[in-house]
VOGUKOL-349198 format. One record per residue: residue number from 1; x, z, y of N, C-alpha, C in turn. Coordinates in Angstrom, 3 decimals. Each point is the difference from the previous one (the first is absolute). Example, Ala and Ser with C-alpha at 12.3 -4.5 7.8 and 13.67 -1.06 7.14 Angstrom:
2
+-----+----------+----------+----------+----------+----------+----------+----------+----------+----------+
:   i :      nc1 :      nc3 :      nc2 :     cac1 :     cac3 :     cac2 :      cc1 :      cc3 :      cc2 :
+-----+----------+----------+----------+----------+----------+----------+----------+----------+----------+
:   1 :   13.190 :    7.800 :   -5.690 :   -0.890 :    0.000 :    1.190 :    0.900 :    0.000 :    1.200 :
:   2 :   -0.350 :   -0.720 :    1.050 :    0.820 :    0.060 :    1.190 :   -0.770 :    0.730 :    1.090 :
+-----+----------+----------+----------+----------+----------+----------+----------+----------+----------+
***
This chain:
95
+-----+----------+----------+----------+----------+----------+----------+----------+----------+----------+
:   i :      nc1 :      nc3 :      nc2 :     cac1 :     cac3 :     cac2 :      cc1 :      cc3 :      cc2 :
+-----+----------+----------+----------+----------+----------+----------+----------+----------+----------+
:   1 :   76.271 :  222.557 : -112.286 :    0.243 :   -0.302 :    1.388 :    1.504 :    0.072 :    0.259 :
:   2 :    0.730 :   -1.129 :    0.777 :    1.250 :    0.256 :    0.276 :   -0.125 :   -0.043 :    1.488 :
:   3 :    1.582 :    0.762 :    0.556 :   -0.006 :    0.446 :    1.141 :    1.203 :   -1.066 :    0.138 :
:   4 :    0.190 :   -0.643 :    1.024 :    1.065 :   -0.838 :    1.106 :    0.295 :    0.959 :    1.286 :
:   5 :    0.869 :    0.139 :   -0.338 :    0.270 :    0.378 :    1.965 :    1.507 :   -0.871 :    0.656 :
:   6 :   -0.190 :   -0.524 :    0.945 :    0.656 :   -0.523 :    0.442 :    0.458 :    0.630 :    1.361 :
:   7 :    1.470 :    0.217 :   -0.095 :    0.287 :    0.607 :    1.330 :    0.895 :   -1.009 :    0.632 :
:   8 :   -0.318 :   -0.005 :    1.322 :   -0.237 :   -1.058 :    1.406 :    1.842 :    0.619 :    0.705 :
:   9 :   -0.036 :    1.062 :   -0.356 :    1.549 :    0.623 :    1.299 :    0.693 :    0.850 :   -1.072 :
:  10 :    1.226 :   -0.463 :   -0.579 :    0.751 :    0.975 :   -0.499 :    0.260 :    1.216 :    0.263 :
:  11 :   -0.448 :    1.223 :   -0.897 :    0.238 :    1.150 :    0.733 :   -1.287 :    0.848 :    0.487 :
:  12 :   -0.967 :   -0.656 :   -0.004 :   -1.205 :    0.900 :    0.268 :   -1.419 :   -0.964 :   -0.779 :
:  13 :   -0.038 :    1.621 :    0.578 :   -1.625 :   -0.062 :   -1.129 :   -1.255 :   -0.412 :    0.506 :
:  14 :    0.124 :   -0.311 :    1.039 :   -1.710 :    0.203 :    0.351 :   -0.062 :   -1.136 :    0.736 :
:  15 :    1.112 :   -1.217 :   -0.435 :   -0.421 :   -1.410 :    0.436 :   -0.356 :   -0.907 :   -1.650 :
:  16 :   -0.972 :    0.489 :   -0.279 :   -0.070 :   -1.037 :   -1.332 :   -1.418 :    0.106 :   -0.378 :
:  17 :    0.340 :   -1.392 :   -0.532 :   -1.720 :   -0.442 :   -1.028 :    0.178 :    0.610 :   -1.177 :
:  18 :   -0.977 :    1.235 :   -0.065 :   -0.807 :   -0.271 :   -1.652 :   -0.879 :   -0.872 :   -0.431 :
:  19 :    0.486 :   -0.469 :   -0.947 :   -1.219 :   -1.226 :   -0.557 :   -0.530 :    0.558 :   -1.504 :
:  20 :   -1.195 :    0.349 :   -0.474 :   -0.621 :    0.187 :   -0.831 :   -0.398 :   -1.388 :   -0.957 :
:  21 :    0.505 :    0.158 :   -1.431 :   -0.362 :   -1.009 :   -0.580 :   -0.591 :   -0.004 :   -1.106 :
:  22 :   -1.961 :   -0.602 :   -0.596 :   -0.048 :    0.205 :   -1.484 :    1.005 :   -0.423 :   -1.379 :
:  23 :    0.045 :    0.865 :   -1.017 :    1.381 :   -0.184 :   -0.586 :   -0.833 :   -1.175 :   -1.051 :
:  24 :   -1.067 :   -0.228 :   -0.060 :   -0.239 :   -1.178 :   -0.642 :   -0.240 :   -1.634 :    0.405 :
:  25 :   -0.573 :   -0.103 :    1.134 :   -0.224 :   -0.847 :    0.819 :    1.341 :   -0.354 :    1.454 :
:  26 :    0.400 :    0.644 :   -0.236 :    1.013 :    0.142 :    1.700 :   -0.548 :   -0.047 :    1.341 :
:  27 :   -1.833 :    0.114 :   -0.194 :   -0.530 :    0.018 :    1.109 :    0.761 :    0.762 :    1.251 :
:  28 :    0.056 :   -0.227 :    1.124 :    0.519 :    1.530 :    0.742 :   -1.468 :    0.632 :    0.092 :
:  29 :    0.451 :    1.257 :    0.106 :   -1.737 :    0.976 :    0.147 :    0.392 :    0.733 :    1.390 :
:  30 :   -1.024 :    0.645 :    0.339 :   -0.270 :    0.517 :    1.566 :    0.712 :    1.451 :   -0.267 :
:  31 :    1.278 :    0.335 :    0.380 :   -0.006 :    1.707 :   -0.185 :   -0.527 :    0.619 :    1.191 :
:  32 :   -0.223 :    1.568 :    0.163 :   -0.404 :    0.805 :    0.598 :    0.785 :    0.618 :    0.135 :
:  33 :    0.278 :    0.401 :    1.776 :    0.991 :    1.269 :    0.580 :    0.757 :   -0.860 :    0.400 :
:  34 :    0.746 :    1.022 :    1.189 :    0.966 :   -0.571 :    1.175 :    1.016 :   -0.433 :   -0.508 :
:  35 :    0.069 :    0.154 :   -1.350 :    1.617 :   -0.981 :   -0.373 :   -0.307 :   -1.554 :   -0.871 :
:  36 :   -1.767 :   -0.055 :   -0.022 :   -0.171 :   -1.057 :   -0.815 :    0.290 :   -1.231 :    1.176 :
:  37 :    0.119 :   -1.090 :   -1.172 :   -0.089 :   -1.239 :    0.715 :    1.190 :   -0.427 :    1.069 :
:  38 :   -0.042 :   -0.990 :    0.840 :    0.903 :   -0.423 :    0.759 :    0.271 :    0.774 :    1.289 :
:  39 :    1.503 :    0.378 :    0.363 :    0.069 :    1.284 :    1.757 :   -0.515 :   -1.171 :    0.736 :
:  40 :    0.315 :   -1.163 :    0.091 :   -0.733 :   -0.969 :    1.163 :   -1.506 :    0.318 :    0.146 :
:  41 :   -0.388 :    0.074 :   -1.312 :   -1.740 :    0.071 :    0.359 :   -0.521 :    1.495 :    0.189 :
:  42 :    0.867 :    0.930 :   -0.090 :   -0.384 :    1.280 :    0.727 :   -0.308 :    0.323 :    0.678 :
:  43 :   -0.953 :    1.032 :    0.402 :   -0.269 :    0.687 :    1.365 :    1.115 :    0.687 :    0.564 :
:  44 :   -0.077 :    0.342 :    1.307 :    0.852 :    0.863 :    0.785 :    0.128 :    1.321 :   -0.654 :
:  45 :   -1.286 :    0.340 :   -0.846 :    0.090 :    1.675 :   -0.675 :    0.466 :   -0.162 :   -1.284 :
:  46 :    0.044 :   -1.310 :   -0.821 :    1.139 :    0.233 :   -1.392 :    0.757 :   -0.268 :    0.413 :
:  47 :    0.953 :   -0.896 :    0.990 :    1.197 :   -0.080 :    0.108 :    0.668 :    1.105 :    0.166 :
:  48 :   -0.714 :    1.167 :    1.368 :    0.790 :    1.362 :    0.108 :   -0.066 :    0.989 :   -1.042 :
:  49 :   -1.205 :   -0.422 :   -0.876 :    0.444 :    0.466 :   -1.697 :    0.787 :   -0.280 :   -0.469 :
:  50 :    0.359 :   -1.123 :    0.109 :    1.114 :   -0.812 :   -1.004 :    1.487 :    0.376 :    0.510 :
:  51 :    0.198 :    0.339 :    1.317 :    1.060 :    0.646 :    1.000 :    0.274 :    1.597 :   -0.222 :
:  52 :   -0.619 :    0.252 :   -0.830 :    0.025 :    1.388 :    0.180 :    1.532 :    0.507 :   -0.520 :
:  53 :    0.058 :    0.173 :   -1.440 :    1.186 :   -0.476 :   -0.704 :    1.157 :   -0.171 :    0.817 :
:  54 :   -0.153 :   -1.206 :    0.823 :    1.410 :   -0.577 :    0.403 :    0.510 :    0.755 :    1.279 :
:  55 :   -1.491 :    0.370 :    1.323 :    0.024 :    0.695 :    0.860 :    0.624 :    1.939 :   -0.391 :
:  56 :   -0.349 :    0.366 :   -1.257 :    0.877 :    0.856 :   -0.227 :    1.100 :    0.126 :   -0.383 :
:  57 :    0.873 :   -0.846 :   -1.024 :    1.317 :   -0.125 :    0.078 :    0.625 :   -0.613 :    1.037 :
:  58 :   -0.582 :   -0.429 :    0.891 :    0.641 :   -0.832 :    1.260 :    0.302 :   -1.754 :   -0.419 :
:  59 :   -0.144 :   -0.444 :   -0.866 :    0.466 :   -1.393 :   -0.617 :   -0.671 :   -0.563 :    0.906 :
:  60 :   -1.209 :   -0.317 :    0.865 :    0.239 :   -0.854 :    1.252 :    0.530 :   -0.099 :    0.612 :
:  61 :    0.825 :    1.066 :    1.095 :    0.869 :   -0.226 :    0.855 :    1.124 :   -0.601 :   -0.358 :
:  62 :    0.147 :   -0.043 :   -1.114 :    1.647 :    0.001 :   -1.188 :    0.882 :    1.187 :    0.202 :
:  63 :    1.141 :   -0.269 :    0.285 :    1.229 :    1.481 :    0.270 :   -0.721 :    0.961 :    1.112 :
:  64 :   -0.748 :   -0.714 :    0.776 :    0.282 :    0.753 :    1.660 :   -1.396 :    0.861 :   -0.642 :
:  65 :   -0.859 :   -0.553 :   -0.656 :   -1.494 :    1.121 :   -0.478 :    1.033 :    0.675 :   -0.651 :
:  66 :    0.080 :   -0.243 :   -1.264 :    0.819 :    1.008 :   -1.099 :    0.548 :    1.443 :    0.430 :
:  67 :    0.756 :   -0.509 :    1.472 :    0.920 :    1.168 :    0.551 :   -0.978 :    0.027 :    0.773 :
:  68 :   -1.609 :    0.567 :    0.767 :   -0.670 :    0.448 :    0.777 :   -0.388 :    0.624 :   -1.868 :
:  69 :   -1.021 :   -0.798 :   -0.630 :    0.194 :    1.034 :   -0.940 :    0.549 :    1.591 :   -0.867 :
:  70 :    1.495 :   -0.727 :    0.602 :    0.690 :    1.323 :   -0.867 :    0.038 :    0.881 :    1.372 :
:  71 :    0.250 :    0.022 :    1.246 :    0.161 :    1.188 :    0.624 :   -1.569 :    0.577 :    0.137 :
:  72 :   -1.106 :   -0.719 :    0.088 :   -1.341 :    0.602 :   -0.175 :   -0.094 :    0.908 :   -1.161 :
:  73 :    0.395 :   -0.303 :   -1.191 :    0.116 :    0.810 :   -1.411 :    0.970 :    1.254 :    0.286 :
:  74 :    0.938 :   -0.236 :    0.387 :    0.648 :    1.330 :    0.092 :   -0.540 :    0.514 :    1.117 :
:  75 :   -0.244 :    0.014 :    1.100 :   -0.714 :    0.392 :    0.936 :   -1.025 :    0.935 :   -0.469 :
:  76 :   -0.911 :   -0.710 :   -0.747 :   -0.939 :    0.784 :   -0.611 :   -0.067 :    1.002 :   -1.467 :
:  77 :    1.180 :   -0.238 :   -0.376 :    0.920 :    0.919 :   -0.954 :    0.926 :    1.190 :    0.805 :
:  78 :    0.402 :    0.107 :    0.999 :    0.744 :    0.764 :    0.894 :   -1.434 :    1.254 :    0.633 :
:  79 :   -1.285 :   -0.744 :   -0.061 :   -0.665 :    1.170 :    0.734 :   -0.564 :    1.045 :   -0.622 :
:  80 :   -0.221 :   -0.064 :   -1.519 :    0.033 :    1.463 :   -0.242 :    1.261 :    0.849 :    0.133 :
:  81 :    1.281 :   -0.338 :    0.034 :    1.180 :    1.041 :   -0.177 :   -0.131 :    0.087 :    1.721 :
:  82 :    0.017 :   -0.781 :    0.829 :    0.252 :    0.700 :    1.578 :   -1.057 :    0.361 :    0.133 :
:  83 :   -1.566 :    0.092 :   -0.244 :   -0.591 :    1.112 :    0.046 :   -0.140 :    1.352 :   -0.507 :
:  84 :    0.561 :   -0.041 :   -1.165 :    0.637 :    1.253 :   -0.618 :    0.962 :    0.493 :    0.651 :
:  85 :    1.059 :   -0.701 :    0.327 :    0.852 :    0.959 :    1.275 :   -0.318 :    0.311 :    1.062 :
:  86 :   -0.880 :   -0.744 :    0.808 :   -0.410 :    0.540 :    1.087 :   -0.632 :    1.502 :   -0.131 :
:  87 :   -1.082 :    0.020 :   -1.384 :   -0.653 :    0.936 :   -0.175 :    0.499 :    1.087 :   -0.476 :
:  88 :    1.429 :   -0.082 :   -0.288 :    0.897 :    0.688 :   -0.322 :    0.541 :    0.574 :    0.496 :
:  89 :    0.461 :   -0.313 :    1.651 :    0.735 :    0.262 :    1.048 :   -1.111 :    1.155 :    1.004 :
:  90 :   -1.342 :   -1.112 :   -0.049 :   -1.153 :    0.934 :    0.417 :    0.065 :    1.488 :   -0.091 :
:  91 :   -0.305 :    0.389 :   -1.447 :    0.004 :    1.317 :   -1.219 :    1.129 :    0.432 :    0.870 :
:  92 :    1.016 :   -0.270 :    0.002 :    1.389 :    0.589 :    0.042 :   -0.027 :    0.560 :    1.566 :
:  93 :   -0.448 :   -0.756 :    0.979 :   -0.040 :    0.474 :    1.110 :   -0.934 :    0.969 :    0.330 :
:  94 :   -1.156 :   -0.093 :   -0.650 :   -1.051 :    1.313 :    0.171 :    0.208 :    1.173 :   -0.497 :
:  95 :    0.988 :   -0.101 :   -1.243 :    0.355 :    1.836 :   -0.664 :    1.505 :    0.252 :    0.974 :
+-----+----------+----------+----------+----------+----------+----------+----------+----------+----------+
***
């Protein structure tokens, strides 16, 4: 079996055809799962499969996701240490 994938938008992933092919015949064959087959002929629920990927590095928005990306990541990297200080400051004020 060979795999084709053809991607539709430079730069992301989750606009493209997989095409499944027998390696003796070149029939195309039917694959299975949200990344088989053509994104046109997808449902609304593999495409936001197929988005998943891109919706987490931000590569849809282009620059302007990327940078909502990165301050969400540190954002959420920053809250164990300021809850440790808070809880720190807490301690400190009760003895």
């Amino acid at each position: 079996c060979y795999r084709v994938s053809v991607v539709h938008e430079k730069g992301s992933y989750y606009k493209q055809d997989n095409l499944f092919f027998d390696q003796h015949t070149l029939e195309e064959l039917k694959g299975s799962g949200p990344y088989a087959g053509r994104y046109k002929d997808g449902s609304f629920a593999d495409k936001m499969i197929r988005s998943a990927l891109d919706l987490h590095e931000g590569i849809i928005l282009g620059w302007f996701g990327k940078l909502i990306m990165l301050f969400a990541a540190l954002t959420s990297a920053s809250l164990p240490i300021t809850g440790f200080m808070m809880w720190r400051r807490k301690a400190k004020l009760k003895s």
